[in-house]
C-alpha positions in Angstrom: 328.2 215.1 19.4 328.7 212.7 22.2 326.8 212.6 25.6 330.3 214.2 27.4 330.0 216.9 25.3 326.2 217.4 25.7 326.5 217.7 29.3 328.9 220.4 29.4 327.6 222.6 27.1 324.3 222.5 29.2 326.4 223.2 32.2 327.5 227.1 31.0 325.3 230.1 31.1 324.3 230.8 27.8 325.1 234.1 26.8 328.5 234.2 29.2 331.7 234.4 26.8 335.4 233.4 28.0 337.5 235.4 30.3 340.4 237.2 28.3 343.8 237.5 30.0 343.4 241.3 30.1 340.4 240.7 32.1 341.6 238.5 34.1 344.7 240.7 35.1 341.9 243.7 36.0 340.3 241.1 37.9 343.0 240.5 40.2 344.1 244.6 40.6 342.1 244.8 43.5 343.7 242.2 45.4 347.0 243.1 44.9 346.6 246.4 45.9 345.0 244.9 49.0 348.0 242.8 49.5 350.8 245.8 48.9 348.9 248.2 51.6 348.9 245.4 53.9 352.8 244.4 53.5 353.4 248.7 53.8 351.1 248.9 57.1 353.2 245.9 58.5 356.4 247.6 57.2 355.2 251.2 59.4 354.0 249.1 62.6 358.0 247.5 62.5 359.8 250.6 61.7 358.0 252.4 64.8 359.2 251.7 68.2 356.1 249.9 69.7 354.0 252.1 72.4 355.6 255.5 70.5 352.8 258.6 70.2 353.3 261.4 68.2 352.9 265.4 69.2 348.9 264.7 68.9 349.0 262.1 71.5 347.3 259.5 68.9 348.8 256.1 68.4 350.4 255.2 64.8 347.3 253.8 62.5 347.4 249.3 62.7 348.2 247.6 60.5 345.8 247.4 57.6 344.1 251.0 58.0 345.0 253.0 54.2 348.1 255.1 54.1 347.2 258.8 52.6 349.7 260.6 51.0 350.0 264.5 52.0 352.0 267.4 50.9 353.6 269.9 53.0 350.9 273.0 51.8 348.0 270.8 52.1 349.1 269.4 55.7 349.4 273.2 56.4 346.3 273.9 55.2 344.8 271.3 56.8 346.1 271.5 60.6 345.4 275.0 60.9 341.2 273.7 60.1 341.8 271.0 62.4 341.3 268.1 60.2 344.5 266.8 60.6 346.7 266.0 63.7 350.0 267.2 63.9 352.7 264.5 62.8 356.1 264.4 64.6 358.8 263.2 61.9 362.6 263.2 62.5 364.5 266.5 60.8 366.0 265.1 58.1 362.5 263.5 56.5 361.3 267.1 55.9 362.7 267.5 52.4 361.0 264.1 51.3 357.7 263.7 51.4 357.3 260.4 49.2 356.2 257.4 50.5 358.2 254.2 50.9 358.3 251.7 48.8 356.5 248.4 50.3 359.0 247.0 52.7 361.7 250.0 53.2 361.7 253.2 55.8 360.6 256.2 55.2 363.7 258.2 52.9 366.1 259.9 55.2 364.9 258.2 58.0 367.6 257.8 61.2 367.3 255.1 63.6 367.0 256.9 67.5 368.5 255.2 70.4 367.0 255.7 73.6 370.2 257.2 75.1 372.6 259.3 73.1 376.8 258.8 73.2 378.1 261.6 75.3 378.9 265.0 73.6 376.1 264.6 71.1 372.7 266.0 71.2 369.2 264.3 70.4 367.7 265.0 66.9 365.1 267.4 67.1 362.0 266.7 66.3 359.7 269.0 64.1 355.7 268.9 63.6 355.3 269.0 59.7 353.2 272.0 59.7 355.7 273.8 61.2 357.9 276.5 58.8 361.5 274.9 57.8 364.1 276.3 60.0 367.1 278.4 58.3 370.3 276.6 58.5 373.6 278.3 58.7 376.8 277.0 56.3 379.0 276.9 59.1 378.8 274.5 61.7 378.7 275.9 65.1 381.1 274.3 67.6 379.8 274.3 71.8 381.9 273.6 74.2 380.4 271.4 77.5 382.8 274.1 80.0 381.7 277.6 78.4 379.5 279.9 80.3 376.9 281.6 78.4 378.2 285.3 77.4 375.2 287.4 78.8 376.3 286.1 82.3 379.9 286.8 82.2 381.1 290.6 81.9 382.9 291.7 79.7 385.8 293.0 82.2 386.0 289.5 83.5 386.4 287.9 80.5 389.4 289.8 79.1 392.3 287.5 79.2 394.3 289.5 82.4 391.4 288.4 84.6 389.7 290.5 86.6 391.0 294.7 87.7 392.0 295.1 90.6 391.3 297.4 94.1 394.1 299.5 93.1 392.4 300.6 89.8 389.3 302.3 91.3 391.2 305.4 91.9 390.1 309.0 91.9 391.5 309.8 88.7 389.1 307.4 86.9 386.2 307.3 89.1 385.2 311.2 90.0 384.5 313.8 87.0 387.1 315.6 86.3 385.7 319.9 87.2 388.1 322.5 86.6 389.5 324.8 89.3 388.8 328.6 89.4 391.5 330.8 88.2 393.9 332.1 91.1 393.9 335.7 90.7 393.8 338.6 88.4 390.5 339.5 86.1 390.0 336.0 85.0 389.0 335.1 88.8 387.1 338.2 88.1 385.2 336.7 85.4 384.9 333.6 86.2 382.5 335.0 89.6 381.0 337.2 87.4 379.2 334.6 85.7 378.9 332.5 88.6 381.6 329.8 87.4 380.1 329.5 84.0 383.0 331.0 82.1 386.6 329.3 83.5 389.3 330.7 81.3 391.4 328.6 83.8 394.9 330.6 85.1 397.0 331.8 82.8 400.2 330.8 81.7 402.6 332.6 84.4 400.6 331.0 87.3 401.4 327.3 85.2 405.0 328.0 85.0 404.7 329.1 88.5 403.0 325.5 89.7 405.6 323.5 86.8 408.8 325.2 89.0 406.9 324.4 92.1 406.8 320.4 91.4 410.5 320.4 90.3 411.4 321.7 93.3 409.5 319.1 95.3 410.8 316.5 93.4 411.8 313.0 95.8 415.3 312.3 95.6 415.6 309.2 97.1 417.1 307.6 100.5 420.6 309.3 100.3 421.4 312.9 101.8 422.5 315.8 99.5 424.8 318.3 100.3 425.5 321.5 99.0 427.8 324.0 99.6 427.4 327.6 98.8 430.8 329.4 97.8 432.5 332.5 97.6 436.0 333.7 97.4 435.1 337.2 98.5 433.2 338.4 101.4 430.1 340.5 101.5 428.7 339.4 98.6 425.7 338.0 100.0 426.9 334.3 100.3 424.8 333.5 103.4 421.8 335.9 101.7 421.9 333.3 98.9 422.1 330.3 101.7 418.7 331.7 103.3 416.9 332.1 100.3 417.8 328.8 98.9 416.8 327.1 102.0 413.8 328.4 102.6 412.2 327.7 98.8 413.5 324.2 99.5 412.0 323.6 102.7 408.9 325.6 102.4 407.9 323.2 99.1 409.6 320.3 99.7 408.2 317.6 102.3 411.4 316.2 103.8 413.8 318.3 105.9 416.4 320.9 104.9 419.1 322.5 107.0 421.4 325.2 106.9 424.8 324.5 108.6 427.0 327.6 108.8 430.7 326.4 108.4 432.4 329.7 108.4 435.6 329.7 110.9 435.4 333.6 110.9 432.4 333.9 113.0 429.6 333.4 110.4 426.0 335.1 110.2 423.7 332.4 109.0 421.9 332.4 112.6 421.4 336.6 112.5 419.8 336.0 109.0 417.1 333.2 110.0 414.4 333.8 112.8 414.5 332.3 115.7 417.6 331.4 118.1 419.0 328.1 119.3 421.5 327.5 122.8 423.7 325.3 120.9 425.7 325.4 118.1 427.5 323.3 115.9 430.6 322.9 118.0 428.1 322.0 120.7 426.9 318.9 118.4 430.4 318.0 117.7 430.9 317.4 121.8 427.5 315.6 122.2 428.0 313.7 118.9 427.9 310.4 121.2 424.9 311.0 122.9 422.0 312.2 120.2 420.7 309.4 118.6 417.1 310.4 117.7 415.5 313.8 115.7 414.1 314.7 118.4 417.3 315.3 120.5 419.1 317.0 117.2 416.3 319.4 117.4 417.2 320.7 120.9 420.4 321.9 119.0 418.8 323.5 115.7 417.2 327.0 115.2 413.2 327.1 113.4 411.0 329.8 113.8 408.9 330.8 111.4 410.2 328.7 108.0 410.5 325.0 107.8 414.3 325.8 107.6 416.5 324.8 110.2 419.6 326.0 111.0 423.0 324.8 112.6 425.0 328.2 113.8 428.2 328.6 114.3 430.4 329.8 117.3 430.2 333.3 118.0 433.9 333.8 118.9 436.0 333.3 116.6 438.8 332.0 118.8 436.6 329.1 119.5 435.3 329.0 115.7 438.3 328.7 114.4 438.8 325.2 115.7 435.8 324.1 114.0 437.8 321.8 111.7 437.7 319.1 109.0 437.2 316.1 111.2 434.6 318.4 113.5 432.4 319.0 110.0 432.4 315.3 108.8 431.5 314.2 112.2 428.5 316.8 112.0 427.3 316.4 108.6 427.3 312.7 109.7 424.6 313.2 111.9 422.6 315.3 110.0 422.9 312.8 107.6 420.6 310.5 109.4 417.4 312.7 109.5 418.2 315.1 106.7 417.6 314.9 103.1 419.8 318.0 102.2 422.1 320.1 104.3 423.1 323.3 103.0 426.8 324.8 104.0 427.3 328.2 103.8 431.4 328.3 103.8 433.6 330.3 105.0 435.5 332.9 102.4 438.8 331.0 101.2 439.3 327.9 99.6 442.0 326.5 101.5 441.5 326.6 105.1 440.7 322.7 106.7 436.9 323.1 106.3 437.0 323.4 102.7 438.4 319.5 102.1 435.5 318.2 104.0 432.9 320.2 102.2 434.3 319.4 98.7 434.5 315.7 99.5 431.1 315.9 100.7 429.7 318.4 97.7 426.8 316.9 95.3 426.4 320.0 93.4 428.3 323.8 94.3 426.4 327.3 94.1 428.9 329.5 93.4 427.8 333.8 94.7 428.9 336.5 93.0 428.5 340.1 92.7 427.6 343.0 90.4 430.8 344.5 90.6 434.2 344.1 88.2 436.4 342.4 91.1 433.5 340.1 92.7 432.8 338.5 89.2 437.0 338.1 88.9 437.3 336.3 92.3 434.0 334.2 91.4 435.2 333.2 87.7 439.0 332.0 89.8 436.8 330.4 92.2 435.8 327.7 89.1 439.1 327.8 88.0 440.6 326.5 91.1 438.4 323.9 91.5 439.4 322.7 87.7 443.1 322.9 89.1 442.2 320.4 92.3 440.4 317.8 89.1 436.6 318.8 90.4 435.8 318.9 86.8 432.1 317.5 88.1 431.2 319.9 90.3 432.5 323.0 87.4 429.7 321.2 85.1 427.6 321.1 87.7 427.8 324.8 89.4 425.2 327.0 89.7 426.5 330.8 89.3 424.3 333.4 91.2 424.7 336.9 90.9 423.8 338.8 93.7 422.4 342.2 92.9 419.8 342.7 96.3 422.2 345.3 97.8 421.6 347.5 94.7 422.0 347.5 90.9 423.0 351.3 90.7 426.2 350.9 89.5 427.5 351.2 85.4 428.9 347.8 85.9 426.9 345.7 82.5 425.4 342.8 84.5 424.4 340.9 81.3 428.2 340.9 80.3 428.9 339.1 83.9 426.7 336.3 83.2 427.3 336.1 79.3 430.7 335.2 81.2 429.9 332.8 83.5 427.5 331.2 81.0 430.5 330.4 79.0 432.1 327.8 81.7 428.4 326.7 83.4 425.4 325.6 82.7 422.9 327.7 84.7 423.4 331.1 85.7 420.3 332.7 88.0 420.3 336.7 88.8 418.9 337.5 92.6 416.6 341.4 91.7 417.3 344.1 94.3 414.9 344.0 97.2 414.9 346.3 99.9 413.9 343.8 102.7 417.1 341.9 102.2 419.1 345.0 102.0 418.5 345.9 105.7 420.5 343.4 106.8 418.2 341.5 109.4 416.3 338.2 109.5 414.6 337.1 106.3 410.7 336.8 105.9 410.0 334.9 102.6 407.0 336.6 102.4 408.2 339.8 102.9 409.7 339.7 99.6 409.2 341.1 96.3 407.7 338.5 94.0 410.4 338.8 91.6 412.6 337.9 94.5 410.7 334.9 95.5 410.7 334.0 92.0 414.4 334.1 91.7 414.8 332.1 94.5 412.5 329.4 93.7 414.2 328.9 90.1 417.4 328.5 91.9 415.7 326.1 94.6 414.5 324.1 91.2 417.9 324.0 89.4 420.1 322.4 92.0 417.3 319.7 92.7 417.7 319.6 89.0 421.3 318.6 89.5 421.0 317.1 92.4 418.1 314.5 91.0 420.7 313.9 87.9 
């Protein structure tokens, strides 16, 4: 053994064997765990923006301090003790809780910008300790301009836009209470029980109120006119003209006149109340000079009906000029502040007058009587006004038979209007009533209610007519 050698082997521990690549390996662990924390600590420190706290208020750990790995129950566990400050992570790292590989983000980490583009929203931000939120499978779209729905009601938001003033009416805003019956023992009944039982009216008092609104029907901007005919005399022609024009003005809300047109000294005037110092002649002179309602009143009679009335000359020398041209030039002015204007004609078709009123005629009421030669001379009366080609006014004729003198005769009145029911449409009988047997001025309520029944159903079918 040389010297060399002797030296070296004094050198080493005695005892000490040679390091073995496995130990050396083990040996160096240590360090290279040392090494990887430091490289992840560095890699945290440059993923976070510098200066950035979390919900805690603590800074992120330096570089260097030990990274400790934390599931989501024991972080739970842990922040409700207090052991553990909350952590504020970015949604979409709550379904990974691994830790990065040296050098890398966090998994499912976003980069944030300190502004947002316009129209999106910033992530939200979630302490981990806090339950996972439920998402729903269908995306939800906002719009920027929509209101939220609690503030908008939901009569403004229907697509017309908002009601109107004219929709608050009574109808829809005041409870709807049901009137007490008219008459009879259910009024009885109903104040018996103090209002508790309404059985309401019965159905004769709503047929009553259904023929009351037909008769007050509107029929528009144009006058009517309506003669009443006869081809026989005494058959209660201008009987039929008072009653009509009285159930017409007494329900309807514009004006109705009676104009007598009889050349043989007619009796419309004796058969109304009330008396006038003119009559229609006098209008024919004065034609010129009446040019508002209230002058045409001065020559019209109404006293004790909304009906007036236009008489006719008393003598019959004077009456008898009363022609065509004089009625067109009255019915012209009536025409002005009238809606209809009754005629009651003279007995005859073919005297001057007649032309005029036929020209003029919306709808005919034809009178007849309960006896064999009145219904004759009415049913010839239809078929002379086929002959003349007034077709229209045959369809539209209104046959009344006139029984108020007295019905105590063998004459079969339902043969006479199974008759006339064969060429017209509409066919109303006036009952007996002893008022308008006397012979003097007419008070509507003065009569039987039969009567004033019969008279408003006639009232209601030539506004029928005169409305189609």
């Amino acid at each position: 053994m040389t010297e060399e050698n002797t030296h070296q082997h004094d050198a080493e521990p005695e005892g000490v064997a040679e390091p073995t690549p496995e130990a050396e390996d083990a040996a160096n662990q240590p360090a290279k765990a040392a090494k990887a924390v430091d490289e992840g600590a560095e890699t945290s420190q440059a993923a976070e923006p510098e200066g950035e706290t979390h919900d805690g208020g603590e800074e992120l750990a330096e570089a260097g301090a030990p990274i400790e790995v934390v599931t989501v129950a024991d972080a739970q566990d842990r922040s409700s003790a207090g052991s553990l400050a909350a952590l504020t992570m970015p949604e979409p790292v709550l379904g990974s809780l691994v830790p990065p590989e040296p050098g890398r983000p966090p998994a499912g980490y976003l980069p944030q910008s300190p502004l947002p583009p316009a129209g999106e929203t910033e992530p939200t931000r979630m302490t981990v300790g806090d339950p996972q939120p439920h998402v729903s499978a269908e995306p939800v779209v906002e719009h920027a301009d929509a209101a939220p729905e609690a503030a908008v009601s939901e009569r403004r938001a229907r697509p017309t836009g908002p009601e109107p003033a004219s929709s608050l009416t009574s109808d829809r805003l005041i409870e709807k209470v049901a009137s007490p019956p008219v008459g009879g023992w259910r009024l009885w009944l109903y104040k018996l029980t103090f209002g508790y039982v309404n059985l309401g009216d019965s159905d004769a008092v709503r047929m009553q109120r259904a023929l009351e609104h037909r008769i007050s029907i509107r029929l528009g901007d144009r006058t009517r006119y309506v003669p009443i005919l006869s081809r026989k005399g005494g058959v209660g022609k201008t009987t039929v003209t008072t009653l009509l024009g009285m159930a017409l003005a007494g329900l309807r809300e514009d004006r109705v006149i009676a104009l007598d047109a009889n050349p043989d000294r007619g009796t419309l005037s004796d058969r109304n109340p009330g008396r006038a110092n003119f009559t229609a002649r006098s209008l024919v002179k004065d034609r010129f000079g009446v040019d508002s309602f209230a002058q045409l009143s001065a020559y019209t009679a109404r006293e004790g009906s909304r009906l007036d009335v236009l008489a006719s000359d008393a003598d019959p020398m004077v009456a008898d000029a009363f022609d065509d041209g004089d009625y067109r030039a009255v019915t012209d002015i009536l025409g002005r502040y009238y809606s209809i204007v009754l005629t009651d004609s003279g007995t005859g078709m073919v005297h001057s007058v007649m032309k005029g009123t036929l020209d003029k005629a919306d709808a005919v009421v034809l009178v007849s009587g309960g006896s064999v030669d009145e219904a004759r001379l009415a049913s010839e009366t239809l078929s002379w006004l086929e002959a003349h080609g007034r077709h229209d006014l045959v369809k539209k004729a209104i046959v009344v038979v006139n029984m108020a003198a007295g019905d105590g005769t063998r004459v079969d009145i339902d043969e006479i209007e199974d008759h006339f029911r064969t060429r017209v449409a509409h066919v109303i009988r006036i009952p007996h009533d002893r008022h308008l047997a006397e012979g003097s001025q007419i008070e509507f309520e003065k009569l039987r209610s039969e009567t004033r029944h019969a008279a408003n159903e006639l009232a209601a079918l030539v506004v029928d007519e005169l409305t189609d």
